[in-house]
C-alpha positions as CSV (number, residue, x, y, z in Angstrom):
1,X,0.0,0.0,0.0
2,X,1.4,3.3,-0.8
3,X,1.3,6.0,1.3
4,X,1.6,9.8,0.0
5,X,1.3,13.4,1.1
6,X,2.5,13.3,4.5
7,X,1.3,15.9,7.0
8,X,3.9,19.1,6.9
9,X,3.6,21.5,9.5
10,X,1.2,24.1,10.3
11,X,2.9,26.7,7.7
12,X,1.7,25.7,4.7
13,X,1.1,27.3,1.6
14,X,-1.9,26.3,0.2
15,X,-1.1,22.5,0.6
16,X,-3.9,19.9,0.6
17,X,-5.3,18.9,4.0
18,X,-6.0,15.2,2.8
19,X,-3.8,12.2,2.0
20,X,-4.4,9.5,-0.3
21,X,-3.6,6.1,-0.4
22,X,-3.4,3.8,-3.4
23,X,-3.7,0.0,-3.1
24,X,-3.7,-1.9,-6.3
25,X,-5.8,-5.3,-5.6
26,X,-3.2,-8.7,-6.0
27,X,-4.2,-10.9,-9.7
28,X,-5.1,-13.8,-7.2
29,X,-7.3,-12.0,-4.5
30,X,-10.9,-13.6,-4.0
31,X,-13.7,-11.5,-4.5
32,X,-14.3,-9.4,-0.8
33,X,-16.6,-6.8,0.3
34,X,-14.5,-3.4,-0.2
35,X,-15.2,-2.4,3.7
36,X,-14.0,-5.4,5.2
37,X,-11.3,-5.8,2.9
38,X,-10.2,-1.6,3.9
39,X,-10.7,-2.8,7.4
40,X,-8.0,-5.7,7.2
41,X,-5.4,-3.3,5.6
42,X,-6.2,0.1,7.5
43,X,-4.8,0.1,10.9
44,X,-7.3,1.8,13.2
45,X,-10.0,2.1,11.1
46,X,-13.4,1.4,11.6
47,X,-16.2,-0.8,9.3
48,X,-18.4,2.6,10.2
49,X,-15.5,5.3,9.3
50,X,-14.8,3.3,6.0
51,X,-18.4,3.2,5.4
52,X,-19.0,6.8,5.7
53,X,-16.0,7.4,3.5
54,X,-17.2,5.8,1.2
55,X,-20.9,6.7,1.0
56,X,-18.8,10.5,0.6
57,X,-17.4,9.2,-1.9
58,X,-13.6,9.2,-0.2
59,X,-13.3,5.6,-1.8
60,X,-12.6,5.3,-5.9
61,X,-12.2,2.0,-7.6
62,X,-10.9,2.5,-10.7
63,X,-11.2,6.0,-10.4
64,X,-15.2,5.8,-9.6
65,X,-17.0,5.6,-6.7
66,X,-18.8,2.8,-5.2
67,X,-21.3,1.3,-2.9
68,X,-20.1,-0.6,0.7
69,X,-21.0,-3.8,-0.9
70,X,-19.0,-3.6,-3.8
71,X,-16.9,-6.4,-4.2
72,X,-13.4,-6.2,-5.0
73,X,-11.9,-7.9,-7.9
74,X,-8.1,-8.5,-9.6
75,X,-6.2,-5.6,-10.3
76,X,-8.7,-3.5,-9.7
77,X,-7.1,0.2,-8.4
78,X,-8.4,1.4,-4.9
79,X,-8.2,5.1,-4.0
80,X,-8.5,6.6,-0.4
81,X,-8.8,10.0,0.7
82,X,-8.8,10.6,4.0
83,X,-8.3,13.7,6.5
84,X,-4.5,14.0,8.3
85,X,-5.3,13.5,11.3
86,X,-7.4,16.8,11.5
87,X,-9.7,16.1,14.5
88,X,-12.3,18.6,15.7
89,X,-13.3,17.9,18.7
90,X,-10.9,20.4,20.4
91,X,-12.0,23.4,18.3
92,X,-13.4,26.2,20.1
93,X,-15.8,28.4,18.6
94,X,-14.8,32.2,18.8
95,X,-16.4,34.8,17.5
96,X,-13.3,36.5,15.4
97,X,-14.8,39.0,12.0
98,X,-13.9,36.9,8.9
99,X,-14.0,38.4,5.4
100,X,-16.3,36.3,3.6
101,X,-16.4,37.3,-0.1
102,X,-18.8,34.6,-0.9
103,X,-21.2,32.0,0.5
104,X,-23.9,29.3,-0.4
105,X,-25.2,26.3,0.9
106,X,-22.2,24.1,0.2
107,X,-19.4,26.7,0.6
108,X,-17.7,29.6,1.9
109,X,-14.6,31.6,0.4
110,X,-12.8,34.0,2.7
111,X,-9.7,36.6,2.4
112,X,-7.5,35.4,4.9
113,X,-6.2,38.5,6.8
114,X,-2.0,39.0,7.1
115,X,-0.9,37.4,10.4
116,X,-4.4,35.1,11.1
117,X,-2.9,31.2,11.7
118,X,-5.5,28.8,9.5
119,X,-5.5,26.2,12.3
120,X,-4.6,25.8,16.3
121,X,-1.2,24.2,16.3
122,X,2.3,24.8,18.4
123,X,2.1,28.0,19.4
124,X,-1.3,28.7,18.0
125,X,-4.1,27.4,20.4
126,X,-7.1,29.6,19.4
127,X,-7.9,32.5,17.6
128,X,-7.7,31.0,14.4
129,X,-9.2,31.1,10.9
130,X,-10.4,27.7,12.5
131,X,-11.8,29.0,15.7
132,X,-14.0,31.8,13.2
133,X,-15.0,29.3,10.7
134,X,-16.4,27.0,13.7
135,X,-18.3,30.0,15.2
136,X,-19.9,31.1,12.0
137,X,-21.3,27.5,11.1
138,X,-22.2,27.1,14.8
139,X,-23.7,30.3,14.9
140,X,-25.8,29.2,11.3
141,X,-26.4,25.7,12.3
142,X,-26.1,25.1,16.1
143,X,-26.8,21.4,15.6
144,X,-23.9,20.7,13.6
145,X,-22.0,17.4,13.8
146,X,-18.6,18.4,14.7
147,X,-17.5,14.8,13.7
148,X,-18.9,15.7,9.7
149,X,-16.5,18.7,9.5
150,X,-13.0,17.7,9.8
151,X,-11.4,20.9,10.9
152,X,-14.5,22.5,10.0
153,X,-14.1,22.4,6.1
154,X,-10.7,23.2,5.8
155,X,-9.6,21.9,3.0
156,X,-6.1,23.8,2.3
157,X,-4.4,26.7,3.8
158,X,-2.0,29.4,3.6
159,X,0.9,31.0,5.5
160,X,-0.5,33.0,8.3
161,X,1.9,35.9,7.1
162,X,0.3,35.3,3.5
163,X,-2.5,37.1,2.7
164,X,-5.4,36.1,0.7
165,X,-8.6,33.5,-0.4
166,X,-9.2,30.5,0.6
167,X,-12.2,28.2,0.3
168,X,-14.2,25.9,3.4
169,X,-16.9,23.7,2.6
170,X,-19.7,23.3,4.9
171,X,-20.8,20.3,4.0
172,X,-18.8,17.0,3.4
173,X,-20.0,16.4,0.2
174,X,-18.5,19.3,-0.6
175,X,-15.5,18.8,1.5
176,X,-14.7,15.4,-0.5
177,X,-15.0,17.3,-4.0
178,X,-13.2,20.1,-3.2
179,X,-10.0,18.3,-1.4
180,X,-10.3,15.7,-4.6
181,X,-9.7,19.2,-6.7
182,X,-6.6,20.3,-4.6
183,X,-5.1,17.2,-4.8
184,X,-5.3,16.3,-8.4
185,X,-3.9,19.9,-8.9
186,X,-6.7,21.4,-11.0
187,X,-8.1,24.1,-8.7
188,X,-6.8,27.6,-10.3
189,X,-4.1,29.3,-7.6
190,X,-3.0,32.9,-8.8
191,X,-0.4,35.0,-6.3
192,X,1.1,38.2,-6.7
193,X,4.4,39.1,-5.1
194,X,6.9,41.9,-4.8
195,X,10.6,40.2,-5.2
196,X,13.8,41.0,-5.2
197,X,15.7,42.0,-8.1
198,X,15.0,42.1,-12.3
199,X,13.8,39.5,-14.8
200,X,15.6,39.1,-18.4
201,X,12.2,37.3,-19.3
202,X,8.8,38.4,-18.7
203,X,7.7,35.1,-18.3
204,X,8.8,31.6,-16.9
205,X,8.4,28.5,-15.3
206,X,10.1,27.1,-12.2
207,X,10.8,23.6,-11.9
208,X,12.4,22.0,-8.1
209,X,11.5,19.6,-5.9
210,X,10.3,21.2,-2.6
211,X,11.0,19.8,1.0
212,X,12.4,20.3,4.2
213,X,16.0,21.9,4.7
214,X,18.0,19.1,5.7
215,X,19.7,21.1,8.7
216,X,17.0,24.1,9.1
217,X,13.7,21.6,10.0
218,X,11.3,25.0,10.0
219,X,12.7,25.7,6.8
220,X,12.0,24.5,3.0
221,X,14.3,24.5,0.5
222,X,14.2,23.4,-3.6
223,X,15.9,20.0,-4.8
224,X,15.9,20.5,-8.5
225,X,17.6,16.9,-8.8
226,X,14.5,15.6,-7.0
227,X,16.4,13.7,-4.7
228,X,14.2,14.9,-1.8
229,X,11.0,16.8,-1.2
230,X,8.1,16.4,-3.7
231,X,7.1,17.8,-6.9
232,X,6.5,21.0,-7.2
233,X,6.3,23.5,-10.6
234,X,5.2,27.5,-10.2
235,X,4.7,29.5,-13.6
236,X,5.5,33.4,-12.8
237,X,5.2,36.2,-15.0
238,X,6.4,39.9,-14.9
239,X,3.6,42.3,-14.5
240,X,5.6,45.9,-13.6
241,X,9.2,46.6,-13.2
242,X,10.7,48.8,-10.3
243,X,14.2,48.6,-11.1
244,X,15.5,46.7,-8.1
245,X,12.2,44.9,-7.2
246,X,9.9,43.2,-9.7
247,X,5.8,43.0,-9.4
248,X,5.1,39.2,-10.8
249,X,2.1,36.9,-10.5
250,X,2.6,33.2,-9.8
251,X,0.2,30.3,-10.8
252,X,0.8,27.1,-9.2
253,X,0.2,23.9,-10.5
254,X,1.7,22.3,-7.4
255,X,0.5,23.2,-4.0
256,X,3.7,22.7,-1.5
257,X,4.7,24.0,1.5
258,X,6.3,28.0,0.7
259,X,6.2,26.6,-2.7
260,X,6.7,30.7,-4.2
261,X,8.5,31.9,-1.5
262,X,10.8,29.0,-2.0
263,X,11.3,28.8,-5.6
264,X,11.7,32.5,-5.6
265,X,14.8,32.4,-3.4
266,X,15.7,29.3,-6.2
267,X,15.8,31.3,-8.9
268,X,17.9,34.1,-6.9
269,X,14.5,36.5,-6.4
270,X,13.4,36.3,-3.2
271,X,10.4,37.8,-1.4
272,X,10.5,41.5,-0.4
273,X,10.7,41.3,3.7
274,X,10.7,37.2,3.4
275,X,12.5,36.7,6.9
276,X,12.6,33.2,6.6
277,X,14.2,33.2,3.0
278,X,16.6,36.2,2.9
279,X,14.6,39.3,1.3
280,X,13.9,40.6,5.2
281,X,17.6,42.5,3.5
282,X,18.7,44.6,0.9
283,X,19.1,42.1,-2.3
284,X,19.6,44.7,-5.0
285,X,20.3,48.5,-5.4
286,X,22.6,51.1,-4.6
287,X,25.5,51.6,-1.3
288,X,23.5,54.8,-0.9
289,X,22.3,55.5,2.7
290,X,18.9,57.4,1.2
291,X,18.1,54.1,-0.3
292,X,19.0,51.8,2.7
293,X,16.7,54.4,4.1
294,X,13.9,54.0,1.3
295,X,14.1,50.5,1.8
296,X,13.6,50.4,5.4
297,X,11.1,52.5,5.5
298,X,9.3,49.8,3.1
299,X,10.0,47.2,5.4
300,X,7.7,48.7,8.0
301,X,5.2,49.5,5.9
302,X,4.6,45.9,4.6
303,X,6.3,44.5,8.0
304,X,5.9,40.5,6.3
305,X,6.5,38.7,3.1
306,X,4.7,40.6,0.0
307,X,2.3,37.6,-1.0
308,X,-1.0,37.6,-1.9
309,X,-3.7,34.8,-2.9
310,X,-5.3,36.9,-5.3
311,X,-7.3,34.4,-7.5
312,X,-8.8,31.2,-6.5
313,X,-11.2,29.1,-8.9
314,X,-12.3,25.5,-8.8
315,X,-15.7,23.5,-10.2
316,X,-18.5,24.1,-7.9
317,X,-18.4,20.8,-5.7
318,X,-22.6,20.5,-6.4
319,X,-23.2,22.7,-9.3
320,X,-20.6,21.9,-11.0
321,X,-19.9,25.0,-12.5
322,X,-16.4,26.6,-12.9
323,X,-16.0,29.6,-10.3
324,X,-13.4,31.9,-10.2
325,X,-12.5,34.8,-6.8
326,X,-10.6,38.1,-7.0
327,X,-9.7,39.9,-4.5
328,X,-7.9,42.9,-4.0
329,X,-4.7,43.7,-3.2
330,X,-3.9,44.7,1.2
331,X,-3.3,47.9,2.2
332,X,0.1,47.0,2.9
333,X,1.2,45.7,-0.6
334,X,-0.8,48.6,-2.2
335,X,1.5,51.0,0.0
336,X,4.4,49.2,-0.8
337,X,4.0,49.0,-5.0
338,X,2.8,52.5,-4.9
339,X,5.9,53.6,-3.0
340,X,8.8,51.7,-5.5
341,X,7.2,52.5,-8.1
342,X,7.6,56.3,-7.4
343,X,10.9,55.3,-6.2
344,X,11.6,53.6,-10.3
345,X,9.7,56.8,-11.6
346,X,12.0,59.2,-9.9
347,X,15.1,57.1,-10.4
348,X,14.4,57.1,-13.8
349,X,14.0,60.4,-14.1
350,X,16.8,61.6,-12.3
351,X,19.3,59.4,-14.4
352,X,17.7,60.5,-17.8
């Protein structure tokens, strides 16, 4: 049985919160119910948990889903998706404003403040993205199961110093389709970001493995052997020049962990103010103290990593209609652009 997409950390840049399993049935098995067959080669699971899974559709054979009774056969391919470990139990409700551009029965997309955490974790008990989410269904449905609602619809998240949309589903129906999106890479993920430095091209594709620094554990870092990490492939394209810093949009097609800030800093461009991945410094430009001065005064205006989640679309889990979100840029990053690219402006004028 293989086992993929284990659980990161709680920094995670739009990442999937599921996992799948694969299990490819032996030529010689004899024909078993599917449930009891899961419940021989699951540790810990449940005929009940593998039956609700399934009536979600979590379960695919042969890539469609199936009925408890189905009975397995030779070679036939067995897909599970199944929550990491997300429990709910020990979510609080808290009555924290959310920014909810859009709602319906099935789901909710919000624009995830800068410095909100998506979910409690070391360091992060409460006060949540989380912790709002549960108050708000609460607060429409007091009844709610809390046991339907891993995580209360969470399906993927972003760095808390990352601004931007994200999608919850409210029901788990919608919850299955939507995390089946995310994983299979098709749900549409357009950032934009200030970075350091100039592009020769206006448009490109990065191509690295992503994974945990071998030394740094809270870091990530890009293998582009693909000796370690996983997969991961970001398209970027130029959208205004400021001399020294660049204005670019990034599409992923891969969700991993600081997947842009990472293969930014690959590709020798990292985020403006990025403390974790070196642009919290002066990158590019001049030994002039007036600009160490500029630039410091544009680190405390956008005091975090210039990174916004400014399009997300996806097929509507029930409709079944494509959707697509904008959202604007912060205050922050609108500050910020404004200010460098008076800086360029002036810069340019002055050396005409």
């Amino acid at each position: 049985m293989e086992k993929m997409h284990d659980l990161e950390d709680e920094l995670s840049e739009s990442e999937s919160l599921f996992e799948k399993m694969s299990i490819t049935i032996d030529r010689g098995q004899e024909p078993l119910r599917i449930d009891k067959f899961l419940m021989a080669r699951i540790e810990g699971a449940t005929r009940n948990k593998i039956q609700q899974s399934i009536e979600n559709e979590l379960v695919l054979v042969n890539e469609k889903p199936i009925k408890s009774n189905y009975k397995i056969k030779p070679e036939d391919r067995i897909i599970i998706y199944d929550t990491k470990n997300q429990e709910s139990s020990d979510i609080i409700p808290q009555n924290i404003p959310l920014d909810i551009v859009y709602e319906d029965d099935d789901l909710f997309i919000i624009n995830k403040p800068v410095g909100m955490v998506a979910h409690p974790g070391s360091g992060n008990p409460d006060q949540t993205l989380i912790n709002a989410a549960a108050y708000h269904l609460k607060s429409q449905n007091p009844n709610i199961d809390d046991s339907v609602l891993p995580r209360y619809g969470l399906v993927h998240r972003i760095d808390k110093n990352t601004s931007g949309l994200m999608v919850m589903a409210k029901t788990q129906k919608a919850m299955s389709e939507l995390a089946k999106q995310f994983f299979d890479h098709s749900v549409h993920r357009r950032y934009v970001a200030l970075v350091w430095g100039n592009f020769d091209e206006d448009e490109g594709t990065i191509v690295a493995h992503v994974g945990r620094h071998q030394r740094f554990r809270k870091l990530f870092t890009a293998y582009p052997d693909g000796d370690f990490g996983k997969d991961a492939i970001t398209h970027y394209k130029v959208l205004e020049r400021f001399n020294y810093v660049t204005l670019v949009e990034c599409r992923l097609e891969t969700g991993r962990t600081h997947q842009i800030r990472v293969h930014m800093q690959y590709i020798g461009h990292p985020l403006f103010n990025d403390d974790f991945y070196g642009g919290d410094r002066i990158v590019k430009g001049t030994v002039y103290s007036k600009y160490k001065q500029f630039v410091d005064n544009c680190f405390q205006i956008c005091s975090r990593q210039a990174l916004h989640a400014k399009e997300l679309g996806f097929v509507h889990p029930i409709t079944k209609e494509k959707i697509i979100f904008d959202s604007n840029l912060p205050a922050d990053m609108e500050e910020l652009i404004q200010k460098w690219r008076k800086y360029s402006q002036f810069k340019n004028t002055d050396e005409s």
